[in-house]
FIFILUM-591380 format. One record per residue (C-alpha): residue number from 1; residue in one letter; x, y, z. Coordinates in steps of 0.5 Angstrom, whole numbers. Layout:
<rs>
<nr=NUM; rest=A; x=X; y=Y; z=Z>
...
</rs>
This chain:
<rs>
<nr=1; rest=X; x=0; y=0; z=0>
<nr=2; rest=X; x=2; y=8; z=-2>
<nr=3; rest=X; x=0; y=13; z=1>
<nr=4; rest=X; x=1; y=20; z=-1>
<nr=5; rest=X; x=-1; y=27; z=2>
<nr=6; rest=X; x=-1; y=33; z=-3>
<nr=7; rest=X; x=-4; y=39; z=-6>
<nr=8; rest=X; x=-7; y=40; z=-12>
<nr=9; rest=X; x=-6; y=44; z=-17>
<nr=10; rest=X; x=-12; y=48; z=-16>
<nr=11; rest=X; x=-10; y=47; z=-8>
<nr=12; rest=X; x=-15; y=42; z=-6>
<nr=13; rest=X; x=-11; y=37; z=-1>
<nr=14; rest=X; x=-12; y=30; z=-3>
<nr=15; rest=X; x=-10; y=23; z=0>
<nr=16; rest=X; x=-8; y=19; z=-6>
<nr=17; rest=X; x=-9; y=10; z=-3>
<nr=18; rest=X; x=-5; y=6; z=-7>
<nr=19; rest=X; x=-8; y=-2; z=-6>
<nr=20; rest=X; x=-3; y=-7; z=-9>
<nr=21; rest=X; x=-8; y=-13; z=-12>
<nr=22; rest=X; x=-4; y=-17; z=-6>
<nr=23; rest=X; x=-8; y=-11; z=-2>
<nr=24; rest=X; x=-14; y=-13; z=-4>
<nr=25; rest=X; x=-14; y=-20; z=-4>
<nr=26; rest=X; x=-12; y=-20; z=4>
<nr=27; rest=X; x=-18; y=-14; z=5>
<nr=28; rest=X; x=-23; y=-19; z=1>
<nr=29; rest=X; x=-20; y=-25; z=5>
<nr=30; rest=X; x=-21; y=-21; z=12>
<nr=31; rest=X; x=-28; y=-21; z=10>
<nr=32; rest=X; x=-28; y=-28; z=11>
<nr=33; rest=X; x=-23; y=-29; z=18>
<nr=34; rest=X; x=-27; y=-29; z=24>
<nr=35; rest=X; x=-25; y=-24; z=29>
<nr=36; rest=X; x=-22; y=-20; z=23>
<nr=37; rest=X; x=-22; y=-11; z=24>
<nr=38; rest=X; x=-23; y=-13; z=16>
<nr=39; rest=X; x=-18; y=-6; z=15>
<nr=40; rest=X; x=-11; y=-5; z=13>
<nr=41; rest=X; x=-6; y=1; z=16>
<nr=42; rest=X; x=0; y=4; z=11>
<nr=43; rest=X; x=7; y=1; z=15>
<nr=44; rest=X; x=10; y=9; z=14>
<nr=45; rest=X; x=2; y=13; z=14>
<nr=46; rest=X; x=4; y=21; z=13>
<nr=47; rest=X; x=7; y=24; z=19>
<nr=48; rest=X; x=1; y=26; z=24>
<nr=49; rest=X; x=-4; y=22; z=20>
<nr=50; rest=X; x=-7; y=15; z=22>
<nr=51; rest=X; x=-11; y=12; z=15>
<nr=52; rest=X; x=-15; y=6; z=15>
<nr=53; rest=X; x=-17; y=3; z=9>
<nr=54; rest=X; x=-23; y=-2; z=11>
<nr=55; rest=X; x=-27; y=-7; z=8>
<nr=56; rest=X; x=-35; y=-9; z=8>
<nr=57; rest=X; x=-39; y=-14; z=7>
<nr=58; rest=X; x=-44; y=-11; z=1>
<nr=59; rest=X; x=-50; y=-12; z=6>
<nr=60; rest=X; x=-47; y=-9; z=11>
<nr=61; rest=X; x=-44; y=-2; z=6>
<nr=62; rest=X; x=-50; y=-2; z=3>
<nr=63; rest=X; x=-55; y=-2; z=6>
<nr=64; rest=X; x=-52; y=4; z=10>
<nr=65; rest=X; x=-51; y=7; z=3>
<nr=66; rest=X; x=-59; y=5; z=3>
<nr=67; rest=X; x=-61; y=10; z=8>
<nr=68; rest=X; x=-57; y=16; z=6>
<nr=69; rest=X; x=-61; y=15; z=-1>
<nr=70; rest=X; x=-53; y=12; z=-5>
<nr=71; rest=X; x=-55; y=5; z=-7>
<nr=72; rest=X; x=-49; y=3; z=-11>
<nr=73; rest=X; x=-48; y=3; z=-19>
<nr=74; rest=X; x=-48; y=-2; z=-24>
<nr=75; rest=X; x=-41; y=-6; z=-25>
<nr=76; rest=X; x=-39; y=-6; z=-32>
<nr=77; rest=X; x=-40; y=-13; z=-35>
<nr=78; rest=X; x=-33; y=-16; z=-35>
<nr=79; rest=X; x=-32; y=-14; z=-28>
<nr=80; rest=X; x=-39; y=-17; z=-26>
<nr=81; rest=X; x=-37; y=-24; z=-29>
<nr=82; rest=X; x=-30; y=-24; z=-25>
<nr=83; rest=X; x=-33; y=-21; z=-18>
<nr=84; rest=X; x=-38; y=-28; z=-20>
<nr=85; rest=X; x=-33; y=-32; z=-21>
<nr=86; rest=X; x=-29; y=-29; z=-14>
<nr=87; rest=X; x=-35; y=-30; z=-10>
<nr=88; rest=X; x=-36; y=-38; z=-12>
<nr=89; rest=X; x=-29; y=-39; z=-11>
<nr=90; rest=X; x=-30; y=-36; z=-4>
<nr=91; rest=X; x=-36; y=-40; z=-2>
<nr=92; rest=X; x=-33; y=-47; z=-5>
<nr=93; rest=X; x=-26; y=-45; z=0>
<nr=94; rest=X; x=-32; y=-44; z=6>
<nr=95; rest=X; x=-35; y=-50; z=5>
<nr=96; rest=X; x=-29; y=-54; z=3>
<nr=97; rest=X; x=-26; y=-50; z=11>
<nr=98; rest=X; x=-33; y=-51; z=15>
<nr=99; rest=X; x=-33; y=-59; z=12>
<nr=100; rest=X; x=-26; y=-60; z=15>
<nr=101; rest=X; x=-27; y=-57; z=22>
<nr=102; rest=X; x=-34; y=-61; z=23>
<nr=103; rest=X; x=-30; y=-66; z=20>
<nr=104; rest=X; x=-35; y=-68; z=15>
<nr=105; rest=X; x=-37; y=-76; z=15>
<nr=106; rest=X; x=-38; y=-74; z=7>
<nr=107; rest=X; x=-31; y=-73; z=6>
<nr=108; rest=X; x=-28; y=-79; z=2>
<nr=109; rest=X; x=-21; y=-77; z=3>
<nr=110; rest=X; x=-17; y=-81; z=10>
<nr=111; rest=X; x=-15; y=-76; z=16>
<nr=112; rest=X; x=-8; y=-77; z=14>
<nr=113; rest=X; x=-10; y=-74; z=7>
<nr=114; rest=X; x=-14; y=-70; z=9>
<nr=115; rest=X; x=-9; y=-66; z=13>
<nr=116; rest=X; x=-4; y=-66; z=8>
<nr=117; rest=X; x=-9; y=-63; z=2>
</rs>
């Protein structure tokens, strides 16, 4: 993460956040950590400021962007597909997680595979 404090051009302060794609795999996976703050803190933040950048779960950001009258946009196509496919990929990885801790009688694999992968 970058973080960068700076006047503009016609003199409006502006706070530029730069997220690395590692960024925001680790925000989209905090989501799903039980007990996670779900935020992420620059390691050098600029001198007398303290900046989180923090992840929501959809219901949770939108339905108090509901309430200010802010419902969110439509995503572009493309990025519709990829957040589809993301977010099926999450589900399979919590349910395969969630069978493991109960260790799920349906699970075909021996214990000892199971604890290797």
């Amino acid at each position: 993460m970058m973080v960068e404090l700076y006047r503009a051009a016609d003199g409006e302060l502006v706070l530029d956040i730069v997220l690395a794609e590692r960024n925001l795999h680790a925000l989209i996976a905090k989501l799903h950590e039980p007990g996670s703050a779900c935020e992420l803190r620059p390691p050098t933040p600029p001198p007398g400021l303290e900046i989180r950048v923090r992840a929501e779960a959809d219901q949770v950001h939108y339905r108090a962007a509901a309430r200010s009258g802010a419902p969110p946009g439509e995503l572009h196509p493309l990025t519709a597909h990829i957040v589809a496919a993301i977010r099926v990929a999450i589900a399979e990885y919590l349910a395969d997680r969630d069978r493991e801790a109960a260790g799920d009688p349906t699970d075909p694999r021996s214990p000892q595979e199971r604890e290797s992968g």
